[in-house]
Backbone as CSV, one residue per row, in Angstrom:
resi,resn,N_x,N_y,N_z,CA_x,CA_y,CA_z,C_x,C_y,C_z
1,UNK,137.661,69.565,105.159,136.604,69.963,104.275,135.484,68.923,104.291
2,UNK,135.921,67.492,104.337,134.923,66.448,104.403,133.858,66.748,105.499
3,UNK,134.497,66.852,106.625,133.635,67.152,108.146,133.262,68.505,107.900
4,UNK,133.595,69.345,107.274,132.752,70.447,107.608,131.346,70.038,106.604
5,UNK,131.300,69.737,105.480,130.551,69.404,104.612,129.476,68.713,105.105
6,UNK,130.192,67.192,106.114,129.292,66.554,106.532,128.463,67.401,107.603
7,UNK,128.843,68.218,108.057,128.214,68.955,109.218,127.043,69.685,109.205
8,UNK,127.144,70.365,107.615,125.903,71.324,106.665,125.079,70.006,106.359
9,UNK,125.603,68.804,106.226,124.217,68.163,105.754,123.656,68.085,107.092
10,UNK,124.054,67.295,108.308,123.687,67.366,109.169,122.686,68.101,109.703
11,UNK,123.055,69.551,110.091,122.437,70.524,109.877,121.282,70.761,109.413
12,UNK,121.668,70.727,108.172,120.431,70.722,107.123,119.127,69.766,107.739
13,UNK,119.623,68.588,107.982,118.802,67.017,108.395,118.331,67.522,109.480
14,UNK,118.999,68.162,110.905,118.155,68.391,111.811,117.412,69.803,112.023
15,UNK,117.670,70.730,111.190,117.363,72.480,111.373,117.086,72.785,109.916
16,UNK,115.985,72.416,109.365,115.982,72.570,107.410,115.769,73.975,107.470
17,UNK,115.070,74.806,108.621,115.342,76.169,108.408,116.802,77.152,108.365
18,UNK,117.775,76.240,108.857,119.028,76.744,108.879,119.648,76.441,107.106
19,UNK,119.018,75.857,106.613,119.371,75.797,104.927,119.146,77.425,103.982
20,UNK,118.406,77.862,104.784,118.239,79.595,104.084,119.923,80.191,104.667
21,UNK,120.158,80.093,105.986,121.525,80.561,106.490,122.980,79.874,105.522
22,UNK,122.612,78.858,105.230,123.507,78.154,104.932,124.001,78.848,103.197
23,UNK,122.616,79.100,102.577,122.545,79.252,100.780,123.156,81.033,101.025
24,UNK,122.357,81.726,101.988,122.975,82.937,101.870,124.328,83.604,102.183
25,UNK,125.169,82.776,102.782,126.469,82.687,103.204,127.555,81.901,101.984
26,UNK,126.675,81.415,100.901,127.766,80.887,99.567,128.053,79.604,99.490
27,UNK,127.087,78.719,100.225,127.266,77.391,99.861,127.442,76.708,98.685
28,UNK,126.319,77.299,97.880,125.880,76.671,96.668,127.271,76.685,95.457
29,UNK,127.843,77.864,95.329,128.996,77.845,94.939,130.403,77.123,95.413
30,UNK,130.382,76.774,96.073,131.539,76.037,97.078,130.832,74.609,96.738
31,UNK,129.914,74.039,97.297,129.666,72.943,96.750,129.834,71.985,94.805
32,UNK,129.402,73.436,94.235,129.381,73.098,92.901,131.162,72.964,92.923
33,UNK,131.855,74.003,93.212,133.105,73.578,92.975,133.864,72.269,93.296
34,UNK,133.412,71.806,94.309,133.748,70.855,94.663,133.575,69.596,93.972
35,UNK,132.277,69.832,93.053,131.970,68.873,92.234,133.260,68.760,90.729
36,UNK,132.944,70.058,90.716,133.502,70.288,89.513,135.081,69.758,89.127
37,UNK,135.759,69.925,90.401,136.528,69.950,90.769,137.718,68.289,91.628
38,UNK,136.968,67.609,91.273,137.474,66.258,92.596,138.723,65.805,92.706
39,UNK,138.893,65.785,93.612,140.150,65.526,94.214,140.068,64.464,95.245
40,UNK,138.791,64.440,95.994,138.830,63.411,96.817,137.148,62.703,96.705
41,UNK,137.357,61.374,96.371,135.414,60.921,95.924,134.724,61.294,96.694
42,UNK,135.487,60.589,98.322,134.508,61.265,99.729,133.695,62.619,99.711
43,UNK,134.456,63.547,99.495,133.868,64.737,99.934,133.261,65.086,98.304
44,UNK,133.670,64.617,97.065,132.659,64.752,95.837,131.692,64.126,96.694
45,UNK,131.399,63.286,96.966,129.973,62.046,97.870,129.097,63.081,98.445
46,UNK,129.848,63.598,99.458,129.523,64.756,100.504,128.609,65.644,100.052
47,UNK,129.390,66.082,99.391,129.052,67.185,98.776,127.490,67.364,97.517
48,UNK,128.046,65.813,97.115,126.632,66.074,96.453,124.985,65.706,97.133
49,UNK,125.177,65.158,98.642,124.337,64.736,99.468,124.346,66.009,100.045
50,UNK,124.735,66.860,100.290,124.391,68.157,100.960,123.803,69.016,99.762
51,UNK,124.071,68.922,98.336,123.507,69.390,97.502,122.228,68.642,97.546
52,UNK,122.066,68.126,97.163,120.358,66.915,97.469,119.338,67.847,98.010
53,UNK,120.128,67.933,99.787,119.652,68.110,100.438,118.860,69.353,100.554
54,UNK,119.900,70.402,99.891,119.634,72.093,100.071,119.026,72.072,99.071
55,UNK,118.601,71.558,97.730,118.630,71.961,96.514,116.567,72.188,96.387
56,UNK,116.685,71.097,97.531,115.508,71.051,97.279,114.148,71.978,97.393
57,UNK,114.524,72.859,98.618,114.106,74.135,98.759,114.652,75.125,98.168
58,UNK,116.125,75.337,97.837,116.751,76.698,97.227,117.623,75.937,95.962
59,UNK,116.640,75.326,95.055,117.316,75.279,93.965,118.320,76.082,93.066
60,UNK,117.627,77.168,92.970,117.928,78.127,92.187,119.372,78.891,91.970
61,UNK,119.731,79.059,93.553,121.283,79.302,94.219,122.289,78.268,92.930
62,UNK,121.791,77.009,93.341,122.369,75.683,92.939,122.944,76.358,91.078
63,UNK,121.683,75.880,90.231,121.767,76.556,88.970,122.461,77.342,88.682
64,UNK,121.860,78.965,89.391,123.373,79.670,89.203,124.472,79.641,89.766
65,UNK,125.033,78.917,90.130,126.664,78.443,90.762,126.879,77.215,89.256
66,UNK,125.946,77.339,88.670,126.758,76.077,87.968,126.444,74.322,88.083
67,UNK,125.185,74.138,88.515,125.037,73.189,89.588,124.704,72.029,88.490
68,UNK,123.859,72.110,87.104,123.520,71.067,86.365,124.890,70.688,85.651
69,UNK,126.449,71.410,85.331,127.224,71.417,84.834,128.041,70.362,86.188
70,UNK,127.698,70.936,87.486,128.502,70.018,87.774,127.726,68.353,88.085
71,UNK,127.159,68.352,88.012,126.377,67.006,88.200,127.246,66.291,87.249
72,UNK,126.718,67.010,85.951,127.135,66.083,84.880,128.882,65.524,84.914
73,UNK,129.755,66.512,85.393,130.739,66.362,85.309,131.269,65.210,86.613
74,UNK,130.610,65.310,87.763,130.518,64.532,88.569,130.599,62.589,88.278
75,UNK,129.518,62.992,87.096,128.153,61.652,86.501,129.922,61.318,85.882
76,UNK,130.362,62.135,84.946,131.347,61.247,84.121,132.591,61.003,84.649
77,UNK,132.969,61.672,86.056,134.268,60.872,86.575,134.182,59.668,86.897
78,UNK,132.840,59.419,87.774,132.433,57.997,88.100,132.281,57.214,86.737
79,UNK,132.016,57.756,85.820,131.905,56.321,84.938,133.028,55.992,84.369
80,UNK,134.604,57.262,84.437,135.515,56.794,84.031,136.217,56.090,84.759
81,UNK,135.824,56.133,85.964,136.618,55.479,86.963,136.509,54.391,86.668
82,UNK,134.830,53.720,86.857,134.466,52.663,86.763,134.764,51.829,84.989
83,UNK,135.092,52.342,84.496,135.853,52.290,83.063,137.064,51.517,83.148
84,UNK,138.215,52.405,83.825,139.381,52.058,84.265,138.894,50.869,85.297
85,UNK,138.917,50.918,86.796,138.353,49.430,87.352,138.087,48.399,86.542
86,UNK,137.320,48.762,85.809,136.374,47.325,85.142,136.712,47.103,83.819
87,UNK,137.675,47.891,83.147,137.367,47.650,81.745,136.646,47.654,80.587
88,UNK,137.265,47.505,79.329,136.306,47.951,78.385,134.721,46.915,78.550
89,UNK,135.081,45.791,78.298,133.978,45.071,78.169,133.230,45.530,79.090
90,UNK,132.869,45.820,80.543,132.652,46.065,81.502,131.851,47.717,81.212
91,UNK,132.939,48.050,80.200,132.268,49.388,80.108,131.281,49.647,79.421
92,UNK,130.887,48.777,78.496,129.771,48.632,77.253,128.878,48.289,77.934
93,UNK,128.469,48.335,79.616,127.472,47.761,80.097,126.732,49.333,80.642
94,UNK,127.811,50.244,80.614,126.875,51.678,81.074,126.549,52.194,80.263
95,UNK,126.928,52.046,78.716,125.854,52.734,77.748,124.512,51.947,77.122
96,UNK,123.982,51.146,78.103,123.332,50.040,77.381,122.233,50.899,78.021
């Protein structure tokens, strides 16, 4: 899943007209899940750099799949992670 992911950004990076092929075939939903969803950081990473990428011309896809819900949910695994890693004290430094 990582390599295929990385492949659509790719893609995307060298053929930005192939990003219309890409949104109408169900990306945008598959990506959000992935967010939503993590299991592995890599391909959360991936995934949200191929979102970046597409979002920027076919936002809209993004939105309705769910796409500001998963950001956010994205935004707060990383800070729990980095919570756990670092600790509390450590942690009073991301709500500052």
């Amino acid at each position: 899943m990582l390599l295929a992911c990385r492949c659509l950004s790719n893609l995307v990076e060298a053929l930005p007209q192939a990003g219309a092929i890409i949104i109408d075939n169900g990306a945008a939903p598959i990506l959000t899940a992935k967010l939503l969803n993590i299991e592995y950081i890599d391909l959360a990473e991936q995934a949200l750099t191929t979102m970046e990428k597409l979002s920027t011309d076919y936002g809209v896809p993004f939105l309705r799949a769910g796409g500001m819900c998963a950001l956010q949910t994205a935004a707060m695994g990383v800070r729990a992670r980095l919570g756990q890693t670092l600790g509390f004290g450590s942690l009073l430094l991301l709500f500052r």
